[in-house]
C-alpha positions in Angstrom: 122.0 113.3 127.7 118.6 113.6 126.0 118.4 114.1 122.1 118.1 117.8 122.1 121.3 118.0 123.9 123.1 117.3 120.9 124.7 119.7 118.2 125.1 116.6 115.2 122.0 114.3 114.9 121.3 110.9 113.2 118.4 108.7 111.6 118.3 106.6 114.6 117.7 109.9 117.0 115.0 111.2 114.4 113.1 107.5 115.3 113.1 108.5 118.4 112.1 112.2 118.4 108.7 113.2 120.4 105.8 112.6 119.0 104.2 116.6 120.2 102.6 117.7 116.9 105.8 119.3 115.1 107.3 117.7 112.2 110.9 117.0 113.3 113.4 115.6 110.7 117.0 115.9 110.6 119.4 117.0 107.4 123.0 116.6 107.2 122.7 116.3 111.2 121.0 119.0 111.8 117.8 119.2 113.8 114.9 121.0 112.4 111.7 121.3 113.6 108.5 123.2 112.0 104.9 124.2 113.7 102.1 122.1 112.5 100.7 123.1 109.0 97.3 125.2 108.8 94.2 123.5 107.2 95.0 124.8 103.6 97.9 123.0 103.8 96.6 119.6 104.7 93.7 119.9 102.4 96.3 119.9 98.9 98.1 117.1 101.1 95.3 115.0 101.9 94.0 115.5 98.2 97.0 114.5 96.7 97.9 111.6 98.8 94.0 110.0 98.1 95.0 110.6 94.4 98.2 109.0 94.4 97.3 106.5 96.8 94.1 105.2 94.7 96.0 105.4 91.3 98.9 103.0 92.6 96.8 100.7 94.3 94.3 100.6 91.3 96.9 99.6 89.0 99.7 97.8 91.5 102.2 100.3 91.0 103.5 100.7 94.6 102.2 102.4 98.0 101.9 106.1 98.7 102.3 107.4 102.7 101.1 110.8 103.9 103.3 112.3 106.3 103.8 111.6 109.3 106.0 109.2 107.6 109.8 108.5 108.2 112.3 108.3 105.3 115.5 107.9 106.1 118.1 108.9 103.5 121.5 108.3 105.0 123.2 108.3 108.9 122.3 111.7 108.6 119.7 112.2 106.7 115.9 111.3 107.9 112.8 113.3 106.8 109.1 113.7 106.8 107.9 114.6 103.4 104.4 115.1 103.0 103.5 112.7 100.5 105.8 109.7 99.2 105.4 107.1 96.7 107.3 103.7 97.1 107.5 101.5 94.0 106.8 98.2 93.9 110.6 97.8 92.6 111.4 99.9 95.6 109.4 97.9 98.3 112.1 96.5 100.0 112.5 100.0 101.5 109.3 99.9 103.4 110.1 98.7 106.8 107.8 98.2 110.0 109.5 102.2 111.2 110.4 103.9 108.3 111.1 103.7 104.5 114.5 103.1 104.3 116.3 104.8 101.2 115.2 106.8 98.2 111.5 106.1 97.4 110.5 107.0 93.8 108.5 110.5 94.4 108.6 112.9 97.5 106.2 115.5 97.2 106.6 118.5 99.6 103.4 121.4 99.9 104.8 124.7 100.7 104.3 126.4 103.9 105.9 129.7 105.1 107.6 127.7 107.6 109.3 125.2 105.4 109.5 127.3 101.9 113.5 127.9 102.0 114.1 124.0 103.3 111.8 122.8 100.9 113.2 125.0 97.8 117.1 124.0 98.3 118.0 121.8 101.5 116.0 119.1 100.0 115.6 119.4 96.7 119.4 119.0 97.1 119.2 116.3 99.1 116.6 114.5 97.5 118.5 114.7 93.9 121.4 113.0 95.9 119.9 110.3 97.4 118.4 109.1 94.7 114.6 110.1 94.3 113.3 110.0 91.1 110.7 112.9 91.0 110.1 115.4 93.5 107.0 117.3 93.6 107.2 121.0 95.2 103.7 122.6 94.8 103.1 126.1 95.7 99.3 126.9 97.4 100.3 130.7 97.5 101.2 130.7 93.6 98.9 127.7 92.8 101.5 125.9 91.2 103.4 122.3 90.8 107.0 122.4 90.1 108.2 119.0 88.8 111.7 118.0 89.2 112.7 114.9 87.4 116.4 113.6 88.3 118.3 110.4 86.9 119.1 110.5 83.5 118.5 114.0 82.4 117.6 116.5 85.2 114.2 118.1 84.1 112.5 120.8 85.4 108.7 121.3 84.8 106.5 123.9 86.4 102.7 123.6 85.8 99.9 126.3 87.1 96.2 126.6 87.3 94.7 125.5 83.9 97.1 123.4 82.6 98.0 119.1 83.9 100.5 117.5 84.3 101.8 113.1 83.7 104.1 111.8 86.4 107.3 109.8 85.3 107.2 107.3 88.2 103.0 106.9 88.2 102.5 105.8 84.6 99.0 106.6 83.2 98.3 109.6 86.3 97.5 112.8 84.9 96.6 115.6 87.2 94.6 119.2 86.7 96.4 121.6 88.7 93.3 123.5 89.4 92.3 120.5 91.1 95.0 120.1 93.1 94.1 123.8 94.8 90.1 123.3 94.3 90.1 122.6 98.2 91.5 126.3 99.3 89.5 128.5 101.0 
């Protein structure tokens, strides 16, 4: 029986999911798949990831992916956020086929395709397993909704004109505007 046979699927079946262009990731056992995302969409995510990805190395703070990238949550629970930042206190999570538990910050870029699993599948799911921060920023509404979890869960939503700090990336402050300078 081939993987897309099955009704309930695991981590180990999203490792070995086709590799055809669609994101594929699985959530509480359930297969989803999405199209590619349009070029909008991977300018903010190829922004942000060379922002993140410079500001951690710069200062030795941990390692940022850009998706593809595996994260596997639980038995059941195996996505492929657009960006992710793994902590150096977390770096035992990076393995050579996946990142292997909660990494510190997930950030997902909105497309009309993934809006509704972004919004409340994950955001769920990521405040369960364990992420820190989780990043949901909005190209249509040129937004960046910051959800902290731990301690005290904190909500902050920033738009054009104003910047933001991250919790998990001490000293990185972003301009939203910049964030969306890329769009067409």
């Amino acid at each position: 029986m081939g993987v897309a046979a099955r009704k309930h699927y695991t981590s180990s079946d999203f490792l070995k999911f086709p590799d055809d262009g669609n994101r594929h990731e699985v959530i509480n056992g359930e297969w989803i798949r999405t199209p590619p995302p349009s070029l909008d969409h991977q300018r903010v995510v190829g922004m942000l990831y060379a922002t993140l990805r410079s500001h951690a190395a710069d200062r030795g703070l941990g390692e940022a992916f850009v998706a593809p990238v595996g994260v596997l949550l639980s038995p059941t629970d195996a996505i492929q956020p657009d960006v992710v930042f793994v902590s150096e206190k977390r770096a035992k999570l990076k393995k050579k086929d996946a990142i292997h538990g909660a990494p510190d910050l997930m950030v997902e870029v909105l497309s009309p395709s993934t809006t509704s699993v972004d919004r409340t599948r994950k955001l769920t799911l990521y405040e369960k397993s364990g992420v820190r921060e989780y990043w949901i920023v909005d190209p249509a509404s040129r937004t960046v909704e910051i959800h902290e979890f731990g301690g005290a869960r904190r909500l902050r939503v920033h738009q054009e004109g104003q910047s933001f700090e991250s919790a998990v990336l001490p000293g990185l402050s972003l301009a939203v505007s910049a964030i969306f300078s890329s769009l067409r």
